[in-house]
Structures are given as C-alpha cells and as structure tokens.
C-alpha positions as CSV (number, residue, x, y, z in Angstrom):
1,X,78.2,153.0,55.7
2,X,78.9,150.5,58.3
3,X,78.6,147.6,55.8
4,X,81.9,148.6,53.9
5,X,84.1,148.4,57.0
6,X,84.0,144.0,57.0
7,X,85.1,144.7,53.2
8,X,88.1,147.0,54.4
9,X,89.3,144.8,56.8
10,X,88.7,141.5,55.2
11,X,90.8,142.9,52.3
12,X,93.8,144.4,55.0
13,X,93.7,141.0,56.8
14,X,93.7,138.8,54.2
15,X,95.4,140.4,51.2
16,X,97.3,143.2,51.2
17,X,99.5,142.4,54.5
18,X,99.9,138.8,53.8
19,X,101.4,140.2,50.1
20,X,104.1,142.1,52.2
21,X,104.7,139.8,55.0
22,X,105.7,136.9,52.9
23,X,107.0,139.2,49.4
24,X,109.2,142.1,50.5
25,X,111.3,141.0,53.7
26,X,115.0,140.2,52.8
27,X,116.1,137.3,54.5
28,X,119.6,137.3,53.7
29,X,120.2,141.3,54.5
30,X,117.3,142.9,56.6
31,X,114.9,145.3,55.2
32,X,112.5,145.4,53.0
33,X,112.3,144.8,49.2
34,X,109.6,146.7,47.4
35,X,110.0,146.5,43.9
36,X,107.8,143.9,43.2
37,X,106.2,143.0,40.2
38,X,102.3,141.9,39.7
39,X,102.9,138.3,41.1
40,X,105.3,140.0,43.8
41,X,107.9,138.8,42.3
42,X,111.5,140.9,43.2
43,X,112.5,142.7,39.6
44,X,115.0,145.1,42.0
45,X,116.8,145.3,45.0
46,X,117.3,149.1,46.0
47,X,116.0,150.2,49.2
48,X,114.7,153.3,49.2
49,X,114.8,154.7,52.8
50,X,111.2,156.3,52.8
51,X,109.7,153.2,52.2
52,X,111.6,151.2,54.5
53,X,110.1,153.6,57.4
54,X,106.6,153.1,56.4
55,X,106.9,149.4,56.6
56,X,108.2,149.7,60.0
57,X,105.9,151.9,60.9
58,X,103.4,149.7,59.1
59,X,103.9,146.3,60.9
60,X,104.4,148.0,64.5
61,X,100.9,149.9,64.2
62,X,99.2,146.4,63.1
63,X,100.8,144.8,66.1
64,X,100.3,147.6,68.0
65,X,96.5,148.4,66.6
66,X,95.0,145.1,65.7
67,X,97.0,142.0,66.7
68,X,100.2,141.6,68.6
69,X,101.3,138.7,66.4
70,X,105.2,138.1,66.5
71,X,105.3,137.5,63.1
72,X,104.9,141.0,62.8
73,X,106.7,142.0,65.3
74,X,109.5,139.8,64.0
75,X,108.9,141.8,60.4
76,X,108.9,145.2,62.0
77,X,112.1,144.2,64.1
78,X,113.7,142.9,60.4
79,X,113.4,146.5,59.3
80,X,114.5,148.4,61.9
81,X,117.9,146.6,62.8
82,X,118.7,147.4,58.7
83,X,117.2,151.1,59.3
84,X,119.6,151.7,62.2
85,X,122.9,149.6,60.7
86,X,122.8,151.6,57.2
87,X,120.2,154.0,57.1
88,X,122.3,157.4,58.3
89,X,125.0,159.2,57.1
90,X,127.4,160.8,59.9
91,X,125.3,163.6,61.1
92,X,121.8,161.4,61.4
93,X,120.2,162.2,58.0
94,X,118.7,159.5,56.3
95,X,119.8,158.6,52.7
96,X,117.5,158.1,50.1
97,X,118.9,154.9,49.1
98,X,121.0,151.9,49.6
99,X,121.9,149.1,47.7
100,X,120.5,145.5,49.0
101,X,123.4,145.1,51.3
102,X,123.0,148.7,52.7
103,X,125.8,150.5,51.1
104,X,124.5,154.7,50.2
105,X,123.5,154.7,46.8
106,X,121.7,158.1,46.6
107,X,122.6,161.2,49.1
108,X,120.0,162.3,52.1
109,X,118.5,164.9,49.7
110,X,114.8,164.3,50.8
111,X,113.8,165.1,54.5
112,X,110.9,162.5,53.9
113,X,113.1,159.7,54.6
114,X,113.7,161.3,57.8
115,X,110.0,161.6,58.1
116,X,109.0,158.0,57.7
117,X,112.0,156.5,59.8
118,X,111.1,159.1,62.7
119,X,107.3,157.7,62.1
120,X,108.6,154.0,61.8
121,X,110.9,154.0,65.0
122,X,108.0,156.1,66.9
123,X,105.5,153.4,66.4
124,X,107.9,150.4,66.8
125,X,108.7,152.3,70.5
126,X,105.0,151.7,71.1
127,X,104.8,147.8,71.3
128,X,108.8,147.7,72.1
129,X,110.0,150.4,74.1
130,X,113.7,150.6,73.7
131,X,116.0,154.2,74.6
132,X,117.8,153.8,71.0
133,X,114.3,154.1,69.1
134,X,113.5,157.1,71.3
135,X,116.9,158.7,70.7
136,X,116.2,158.4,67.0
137,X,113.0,159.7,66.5
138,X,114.2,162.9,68.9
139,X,117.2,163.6,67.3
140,X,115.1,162.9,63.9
141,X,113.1,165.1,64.9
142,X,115.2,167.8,65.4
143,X,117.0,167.3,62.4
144,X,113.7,167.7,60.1
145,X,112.9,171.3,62.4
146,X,116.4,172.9,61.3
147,X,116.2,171.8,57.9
148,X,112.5,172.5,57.4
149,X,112.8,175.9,55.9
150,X,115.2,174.6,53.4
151,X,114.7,170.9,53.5
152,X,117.1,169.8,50.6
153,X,119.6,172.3,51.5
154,X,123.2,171.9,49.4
155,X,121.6,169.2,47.2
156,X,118.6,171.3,46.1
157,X,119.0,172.7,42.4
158,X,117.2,176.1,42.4
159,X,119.6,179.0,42.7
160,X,118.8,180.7,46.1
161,X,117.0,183.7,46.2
162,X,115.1,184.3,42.7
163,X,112.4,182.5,43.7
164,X,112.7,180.8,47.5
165,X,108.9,179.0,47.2
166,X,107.2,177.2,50.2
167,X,106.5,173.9,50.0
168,X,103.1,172.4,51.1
169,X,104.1,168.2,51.7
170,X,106.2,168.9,54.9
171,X,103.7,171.0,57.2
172,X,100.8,168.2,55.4
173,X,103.3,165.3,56.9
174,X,104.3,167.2,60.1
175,X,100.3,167.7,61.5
176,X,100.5,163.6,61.2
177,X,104.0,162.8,62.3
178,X,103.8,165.1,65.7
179,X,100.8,162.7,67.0
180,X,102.4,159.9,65.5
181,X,105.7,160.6,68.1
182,X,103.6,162.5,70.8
183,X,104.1,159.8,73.5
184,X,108.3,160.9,72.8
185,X,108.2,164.3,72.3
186,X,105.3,164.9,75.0
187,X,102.3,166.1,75.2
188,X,102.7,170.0,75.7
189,X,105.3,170.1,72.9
190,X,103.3,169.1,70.1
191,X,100.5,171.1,71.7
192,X,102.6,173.9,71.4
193,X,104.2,172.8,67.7
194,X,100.2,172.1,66.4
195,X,98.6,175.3,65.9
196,X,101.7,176.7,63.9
197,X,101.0,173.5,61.4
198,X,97.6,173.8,61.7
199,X,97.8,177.8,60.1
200,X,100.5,176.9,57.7
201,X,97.7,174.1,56.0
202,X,95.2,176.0,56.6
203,X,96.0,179.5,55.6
204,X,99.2,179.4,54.4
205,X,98.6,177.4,51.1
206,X,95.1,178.6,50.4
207,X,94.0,180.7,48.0
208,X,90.4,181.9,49.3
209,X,89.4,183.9,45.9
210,X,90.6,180.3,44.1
211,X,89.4,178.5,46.4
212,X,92.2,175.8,46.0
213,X,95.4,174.8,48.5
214,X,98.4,175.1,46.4
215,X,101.5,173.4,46.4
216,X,103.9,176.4,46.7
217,X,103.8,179.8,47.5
218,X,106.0,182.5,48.3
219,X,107.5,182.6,52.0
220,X,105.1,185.4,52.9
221,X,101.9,182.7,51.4
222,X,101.4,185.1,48.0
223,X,100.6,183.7,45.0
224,X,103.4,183.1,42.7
225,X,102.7,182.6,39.6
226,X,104.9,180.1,37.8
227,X,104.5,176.5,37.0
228,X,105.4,175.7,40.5
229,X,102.7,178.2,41.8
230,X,100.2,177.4,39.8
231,X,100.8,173.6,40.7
232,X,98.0,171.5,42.5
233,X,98.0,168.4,44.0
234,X,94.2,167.1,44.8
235,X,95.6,163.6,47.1
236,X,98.0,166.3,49.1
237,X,95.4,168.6,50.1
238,X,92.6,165.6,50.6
239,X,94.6,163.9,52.7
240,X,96.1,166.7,54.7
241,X,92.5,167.6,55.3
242,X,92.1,164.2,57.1
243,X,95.2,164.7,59.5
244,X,93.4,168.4,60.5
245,X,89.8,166.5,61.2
246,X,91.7,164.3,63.5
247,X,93.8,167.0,65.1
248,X,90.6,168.8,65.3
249,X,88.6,165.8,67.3
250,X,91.7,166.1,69.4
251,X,91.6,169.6,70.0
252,X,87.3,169.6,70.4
253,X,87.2,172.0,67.7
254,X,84.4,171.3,65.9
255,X,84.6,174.2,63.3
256,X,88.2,173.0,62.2
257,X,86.5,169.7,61.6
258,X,83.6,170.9,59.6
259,X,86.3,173.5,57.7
260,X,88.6,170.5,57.0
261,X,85.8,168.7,55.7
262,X,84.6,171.3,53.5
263,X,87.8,172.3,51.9
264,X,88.6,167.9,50.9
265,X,85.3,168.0,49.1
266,X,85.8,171.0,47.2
267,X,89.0,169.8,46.3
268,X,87.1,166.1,45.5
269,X,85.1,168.2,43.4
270,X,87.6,170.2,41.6
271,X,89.8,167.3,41.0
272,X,87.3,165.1,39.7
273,X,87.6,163.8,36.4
274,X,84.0,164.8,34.7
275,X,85.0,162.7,31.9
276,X,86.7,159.5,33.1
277,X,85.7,159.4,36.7
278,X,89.1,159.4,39.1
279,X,91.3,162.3,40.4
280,X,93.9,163.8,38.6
281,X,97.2,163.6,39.6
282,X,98.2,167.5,38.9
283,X,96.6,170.5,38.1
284,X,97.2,173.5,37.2
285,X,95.4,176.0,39.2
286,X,95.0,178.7,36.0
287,X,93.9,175.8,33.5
288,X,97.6,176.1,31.7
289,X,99.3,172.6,30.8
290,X,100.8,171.1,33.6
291,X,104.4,170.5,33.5
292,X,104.4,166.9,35.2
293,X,103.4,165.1,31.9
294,X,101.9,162.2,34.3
295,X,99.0,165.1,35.2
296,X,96.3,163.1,34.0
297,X,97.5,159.8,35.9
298,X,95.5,158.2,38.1
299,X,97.5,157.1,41.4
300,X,96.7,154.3,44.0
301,X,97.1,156.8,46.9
302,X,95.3,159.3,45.9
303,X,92.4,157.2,46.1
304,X,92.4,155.5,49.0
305,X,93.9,158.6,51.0
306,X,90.2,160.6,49.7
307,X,88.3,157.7,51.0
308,X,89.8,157.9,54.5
309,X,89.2,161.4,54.3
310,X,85.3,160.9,53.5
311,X,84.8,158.1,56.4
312,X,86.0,160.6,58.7
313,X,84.4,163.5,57.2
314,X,80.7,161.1,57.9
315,X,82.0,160.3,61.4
316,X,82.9,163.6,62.4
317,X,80.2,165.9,60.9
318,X,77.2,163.7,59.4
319,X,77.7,165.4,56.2
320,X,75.7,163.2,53.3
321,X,77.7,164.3,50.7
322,X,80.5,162.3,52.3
323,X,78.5,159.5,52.4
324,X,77.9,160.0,48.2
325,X,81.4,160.5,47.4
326,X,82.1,157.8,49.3
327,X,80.3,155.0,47.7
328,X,81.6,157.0,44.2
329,X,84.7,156.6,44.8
330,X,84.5,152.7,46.7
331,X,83.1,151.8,43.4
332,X,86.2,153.3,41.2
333,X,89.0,152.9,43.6
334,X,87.6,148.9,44.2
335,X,86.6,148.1,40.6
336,X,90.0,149.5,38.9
337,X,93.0,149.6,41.0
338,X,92.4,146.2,43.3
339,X,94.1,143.0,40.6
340,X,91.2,140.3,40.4
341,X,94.2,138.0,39.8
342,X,97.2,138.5,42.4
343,X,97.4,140.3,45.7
344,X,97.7,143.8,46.5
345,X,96.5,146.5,44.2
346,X,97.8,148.2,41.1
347,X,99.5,151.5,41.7
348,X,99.1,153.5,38.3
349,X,96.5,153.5,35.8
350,X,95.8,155.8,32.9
351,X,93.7,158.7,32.4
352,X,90.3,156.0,31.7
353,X,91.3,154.2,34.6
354,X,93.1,151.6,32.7
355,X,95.9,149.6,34.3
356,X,99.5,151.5,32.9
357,X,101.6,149.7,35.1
358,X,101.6,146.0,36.6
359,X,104.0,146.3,39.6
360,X,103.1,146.1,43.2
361,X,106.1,148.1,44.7
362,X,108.5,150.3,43.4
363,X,110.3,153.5,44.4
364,X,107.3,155.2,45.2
365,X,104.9,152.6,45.8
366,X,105.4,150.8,48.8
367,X,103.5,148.7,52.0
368,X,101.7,151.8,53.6
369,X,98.8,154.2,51.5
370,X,97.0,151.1,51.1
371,X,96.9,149.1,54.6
372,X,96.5,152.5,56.3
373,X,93.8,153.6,54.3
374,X,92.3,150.1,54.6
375,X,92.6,149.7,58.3
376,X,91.7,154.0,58.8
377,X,88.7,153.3,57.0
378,X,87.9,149.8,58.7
379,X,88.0,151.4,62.2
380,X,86.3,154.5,61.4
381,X,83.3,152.8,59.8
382,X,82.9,149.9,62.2
C-alpha cells in the first residue's frame, strides 16, 4: 500500500494545487473563482461562499501541513480579506453567494457556508494567528449550534410540523469541524461536544435491521418512510465514517475504529455499482426510484472521500479487505475521473463512468474533496 502514497502526492504537488493557485484567484477583487471549465478557463464569476471557505481552509492547511510557501500563504490571505469584507450579512451568517465584486446574490439559507468559513478561518489562525479569525470562527460557531436544529430556518420551504426530519450532513460535518477549530474552542469543549456527535452518526441515522445510515429520520431517529427517509447517500456515510476513525484514534477507542470501519465497507458494498463499477450517487433504501434523477451519477467526491476512508481503515485496523477495495477503487477513481489532457480531475461522469461534464469547478465542485483526499491519503500511506 505504501507504493500509492508517491502517486498521491506527486499528483497534489504537481497538479491539482498548481490548477488552483494559478486558475481561480481573482486578482482584481479577492476571492476565489471556481467555475472553471476543462482548460481552467473562467466561464462564471459567482462566488459561492462554501467554496470560498474550503479554499481558505485549503491553502492554510498546505502551508500549514506540508510547506509554508508564501505563495500560499499569500492565496489563503487573498481569500480571507474577501470572506471577511462581503461574506456576512448583519447578524454573522454567511450568504450563499455573491457576485464577483462581493455584492449578496443569494440569502444565508445554508449553514454550510458557515461551516466551511469557520473551518477556513480556523486553519488560516494556525499559521497566522490573528484575534479577528478567532472571533470568527467562535461566533461562527455559535451561530451553526443555535441554528442546528433548524439550520435553514425562515428560508426553509417545508411547512413546520407535518414532518420535522433530521438531517444527517451537519452532525457528519460537525465530528470534522470541532477538531478542525479545537485549538479555539479548547480542548475540554469539544471533548464534551464529541460524544453527543459521535451517537447522533452513529446511532442516530442507523438503521441496524437495514443495515444502512440514512439521510433523515424523524427527531426521535425512527424511520420515516417517505422519499426523504428512504434517501441514502453512500459518499455521506463513507466519509463520515472516516471523521469517526480519526476521532476514535483520538479518543484510544479501538472498537469505534473497527465499527467505523465496518459500517464504510458495508456501505462500499451496498453502494457499489455491480454492473458499471462506481458508487451511486443516491439510493433509495426500499429499492423504490429515487427522486434525485442524478441517482445513478457518479461524483468526483464520492470517490476520493471512500479512498481516504479505506487508507485509514488499513492504518487503523489491518483489515485486508480495505486494502482490496482500495486498489478497486484507485483503479476506477484514477483511470476515469483524472483528465489525461488538462489539470485537475473531472467532477461528474455518467452511470458507465463516462465523462458527462468537462468543468473543473462549479457551484459544487470546488479546490477541496480532491487535495484533501490526495494529501489524507498521501500521509496516511507513507
């Protein structure tokens, strides 16, 4: 296994961040650009907040992690003084989006943007410690805890109270994001925020006599069922079962490792594509048609979130069958989403792994699944 890590780091090194250090950075405004087309061309200028805090956070980890190289420091600084000009409405939630120039063009609806600019200002306090990042990512922070039981609050669109469902992406991103910040919000707080997170991914969302982690449930974790209780995501629960393994090396607990590690190949297994090879996008848990009609898509982080997932679930436990899925996957992931012709990889591709899409960047896509999976994979191999 040790052979692949040279491959993953040759490829983060001397591909993908060179794409995003010389193709997204705005020069003329600040931020980042990420709609980029196959080349890396610019084909649209919206900043979506999300992915302007995984950049950040992307280029202070490498600096922090790998190199200290000021150019990107210098990048990571280029996003952060856009973040904290335009990136807040009055009361410290992040918009969605802005135009180029940083004017709001759609509403703080999603808590993930508060997320990724709390993990971006948390990592770029690491190599440049300054009291305004720390403010933010505390008062961040608490925003995302008061709105966490009703995240999208006024904007969402389901009437409240016929069916108040619980949502599986924010406890995934929180067991990540509290060790991400835990040199800010201390030690003994997330020790005493972990095991609540821990439960909710755990127990919460899975269905023992399914034997599947679903994307919603009802508040008290019963099965609803209903297109969005049926709904599975395979890349969620895969990579959620990564951020437990490494809260479990934290914590010593070895059974929470091996659990962890069992549950992400029985999802592998279940999402598998028998006929195609791949992982579906969406499932639906009952075998009834999905309602996302991109089910059968085949998505860059999915991929390269599993692989992570596998090199840790070797490292920690020794299991062989990570070790098999492993080089199954390297072989699909490598051979069909990587462009033989320009940087960076391809984000979407068909049910039979065909390329549906040529852009680089987008509104979803941006510079993070792929240089963290990259450089996770790199160090836990070498």
């Amino acid at each position: 296994m040790q052979q692949y890590s040279a491959i993953y780091r040759d490829e983060l090194l001397n591909n993908i961040v060179p794409f995003w250090l010389h193709k997204s950075i705005d020069q003329e405004n600040g931020g980042y650009f990420t709609c980029l087309d196959r080349d890396g061309s610019v084909f649209d200028t919206d900043k979506f907040m999300w992915l302007q805090g995984r950049e950040l956070w992307c280029f202070s980890m490498l600096y922090d992690k790998v190199e200290p190289r000021q150019e990107w420091l210098d990048m990571a600084l280029n996003g952060a003084a856009f973040m904290q000009k335009y990136g807040r409405d009055e009361q410290g939630n992040w918009y969605f989006s802005l135009t180029a120039d940083g004017r709001p063009l759609v509403q703080p609806y999603n808590i993930f943007s508060d997320c990724f600019a709390m993990m971006g200002f948390a990592a770029l306090d690491k190599i440049q410690p300054q009291a305004e990042y720390r403010q933010i990512v505390e008062r961040t922070f608490e925003n995302i805890l008061a709105r966490k039981d009703n995240w999208k609050g006024h904007y969402s669109k389901a009437y409240p109270g016929t069916r108040p469902l619980k949502n599986f992406s924010l406890p995934m991103i929180l067991c990540n994001l509290s060790l991400e910040a835990e040199h800010i919000l201390g030690h003994e707080r997330v020790n005493e925020f972990i095991p609540a997170v821990i439960n909710e991914v755990m127990e919460v969302f899975y269905q023992p006599e399914l034997g599947v982690t679903l994307e919603n449930v009802n508040p008290d974790g019963s099965f609803s069922d209903s297109f969005e209780g049926r709904l599975l995501n395979p890349g969620h629960t895969i990579e959620a079962m990564w951020f437990i393994m490494d809260l479990g090396q934290r914590l010593g607990d070895h059974e929470l490792i091996k659990k962890a590690c069992n549950r992400m190949l029985q999802t592998l297994e279940y999402g598998w594509d028998q006929e195609h090879g791949g992982v579906f996008y969406f499932l639906d848990c009952q075998g009834h048609p999905p309602q996302q009609l991109e089910w059968d898509q085949k998505l860059w982080w999915v991929h390269v979130e599993a692989l992570v997932g596998l090199a840790k679930g070797y490292q920690y436990t020794g299991d062989e069958r990570c070790k098999t899925w492993f080089e199954t996957l390297h072989e699909y992931t490598w051979s069909r989403f990587k462009d033989p012709e320009y940087p960076e990889w391809f984000g979407y591709l068909n049910r039979r792994g065909e390329m549906l899409l040529p852009l680089k960047g987008g509104k979803w896509k941006g510079c993070f699944h792929i240089p963290r999976a990259l450089y996770q994979v790199w160090k836990t191999l070498e």
